[in-house]
C-alpha positions, 0 to 999 in steps of 0.5 A: 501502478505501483504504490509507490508512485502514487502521490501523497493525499491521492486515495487508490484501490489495491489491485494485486499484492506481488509479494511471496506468500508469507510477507502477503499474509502479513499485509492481509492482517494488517488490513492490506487486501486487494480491493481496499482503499489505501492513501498516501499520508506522507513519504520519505526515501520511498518509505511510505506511511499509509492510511488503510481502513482508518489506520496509519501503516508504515511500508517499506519502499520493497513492499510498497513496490510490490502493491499495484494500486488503481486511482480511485 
């Protein structure tokens, strides 16, 4: 499911990232890889803030659309 759909306090396991190449590599930096755990702290409008491997990230509904993730 996309991570947007993922409710806020559920952790997942980033599955695959469906973004083009440069915006991945983008994520990749910021810790975003397939196979991370990632939770949803809070969202507004579809815009996400996220927790990965200790940080807070900010996403946009677009790129956190394109991030499948699978319940923990």
């Amino acid at each position: 499911m996309p991570l947007t759909m993922l409710p806020p306090g559920k952790e997942a396991i980033i599955n695959i990232c469906r973004a083009k190449d440069s915006t991945k590599k983008f994520l990749e930096g910021l810790g975003i890889l397939p196979g991370v755990t990632i939770s949803v702290i809070s969202e507004m409008d579809g815009n996400l803030i996220v927790c990965v491997k200790g940080s807070r990230l900010a996403l946009n509904k677009g790129i956190a659309q394109q991030l499948l993730v699978q319940v923990a």
